[in-house]
Short mmCIF file of the C-alpha atoms (twelve columns), coordinates in Angstrom:
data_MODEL
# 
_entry.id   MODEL 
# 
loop_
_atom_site.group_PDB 
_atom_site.id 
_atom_site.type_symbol 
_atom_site.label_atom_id 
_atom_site.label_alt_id 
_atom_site.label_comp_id 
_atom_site.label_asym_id 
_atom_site.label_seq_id 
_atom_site.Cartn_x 
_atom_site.Cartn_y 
_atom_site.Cartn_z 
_atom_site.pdbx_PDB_model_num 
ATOM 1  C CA . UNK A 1  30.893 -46.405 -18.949 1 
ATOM 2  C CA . UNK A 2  32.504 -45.084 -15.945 1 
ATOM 3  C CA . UNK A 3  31.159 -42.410 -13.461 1 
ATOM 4  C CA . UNK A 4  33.246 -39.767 -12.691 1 
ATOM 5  C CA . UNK A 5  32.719 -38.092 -9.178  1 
ATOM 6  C CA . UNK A 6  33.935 -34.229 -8.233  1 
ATOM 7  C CA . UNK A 7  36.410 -33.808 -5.237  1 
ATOM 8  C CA . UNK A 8  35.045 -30.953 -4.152  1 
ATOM 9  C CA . UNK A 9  31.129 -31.272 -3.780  1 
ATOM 10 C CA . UNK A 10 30.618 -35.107 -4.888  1 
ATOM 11 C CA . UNK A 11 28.609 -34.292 -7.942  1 
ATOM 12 C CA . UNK A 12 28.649 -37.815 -10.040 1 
ATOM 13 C CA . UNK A 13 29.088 -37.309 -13.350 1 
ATOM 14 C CA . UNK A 14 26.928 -40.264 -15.200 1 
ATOM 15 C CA . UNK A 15 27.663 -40.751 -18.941 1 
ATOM 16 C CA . UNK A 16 24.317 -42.621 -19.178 1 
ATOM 17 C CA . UNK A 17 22.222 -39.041 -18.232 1 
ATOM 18 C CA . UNK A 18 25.153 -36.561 -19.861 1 
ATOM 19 C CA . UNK A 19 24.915 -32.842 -18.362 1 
ATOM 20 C CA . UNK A 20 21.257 -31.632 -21.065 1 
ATOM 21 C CA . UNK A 21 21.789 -28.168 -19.159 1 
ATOM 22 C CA . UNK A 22 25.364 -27.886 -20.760 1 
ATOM 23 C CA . UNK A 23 24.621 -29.606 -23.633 1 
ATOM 24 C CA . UNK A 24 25.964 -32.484 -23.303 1 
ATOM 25 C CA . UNK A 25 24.049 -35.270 -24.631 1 
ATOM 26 C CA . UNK A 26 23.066 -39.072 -22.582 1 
ATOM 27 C CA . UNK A 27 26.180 -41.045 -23.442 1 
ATOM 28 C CA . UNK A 28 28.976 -38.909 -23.912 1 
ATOM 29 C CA . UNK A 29 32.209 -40.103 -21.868 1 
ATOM 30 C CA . UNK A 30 33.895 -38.017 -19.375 1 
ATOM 31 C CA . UNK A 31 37.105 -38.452 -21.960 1 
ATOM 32 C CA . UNK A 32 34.954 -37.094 -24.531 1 
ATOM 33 C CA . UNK A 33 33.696 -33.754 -22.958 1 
ATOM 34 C CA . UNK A 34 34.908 -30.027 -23.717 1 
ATOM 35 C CA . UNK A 35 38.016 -29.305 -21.736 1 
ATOM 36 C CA . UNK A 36 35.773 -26.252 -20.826 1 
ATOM 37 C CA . UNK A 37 33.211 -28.531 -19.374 1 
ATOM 38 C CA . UNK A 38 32.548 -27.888 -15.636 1 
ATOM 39 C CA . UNK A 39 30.992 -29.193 -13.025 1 
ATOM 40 C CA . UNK A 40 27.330 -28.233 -12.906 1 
ATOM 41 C CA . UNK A 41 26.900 -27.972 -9.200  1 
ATOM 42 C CA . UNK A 42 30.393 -26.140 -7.932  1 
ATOM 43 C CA . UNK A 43 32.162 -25.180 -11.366 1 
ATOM 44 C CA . UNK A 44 35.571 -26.743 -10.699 1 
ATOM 45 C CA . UNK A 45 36.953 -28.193 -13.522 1 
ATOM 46 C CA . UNK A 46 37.094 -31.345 -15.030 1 
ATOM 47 C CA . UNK A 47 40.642 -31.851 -13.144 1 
ATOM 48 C CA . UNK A 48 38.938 -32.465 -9.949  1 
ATOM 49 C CA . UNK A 49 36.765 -35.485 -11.056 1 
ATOM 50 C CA . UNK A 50 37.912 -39.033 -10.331 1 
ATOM 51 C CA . UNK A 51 36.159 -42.755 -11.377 1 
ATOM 52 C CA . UNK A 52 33.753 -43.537 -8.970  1 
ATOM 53 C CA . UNK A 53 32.276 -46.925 -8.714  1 
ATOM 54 C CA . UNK A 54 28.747 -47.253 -6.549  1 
# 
């Protein structure tokens, strides 16, 4: 799956770890999270995130 990275602090969103503080569990796609969902580090939304490749 495909990591997602946030614009604004470069948080990387990995589907393979999920976001446990959230709730989110290992393996959920970015596609598939809450439209709610933000990012754990700055709280921007998920808007702000674009595919990152390493």
């Amino acid at each position: 799956m495909m990591k997602y990275i946030c614009t604004a602090c470069s948080y990387v969103y990995d589907p393979a770890e999920g976001d446990p503080d959230a709730g989110i569990e290992p393996g959920t796609a970015f596609e598939d999270l809450p439209d709610d969902w933000a990012c754990p580090m700055c709280g921007v939304g998920k808007d702000m995130f674009e595919e990152y490749e390493e």
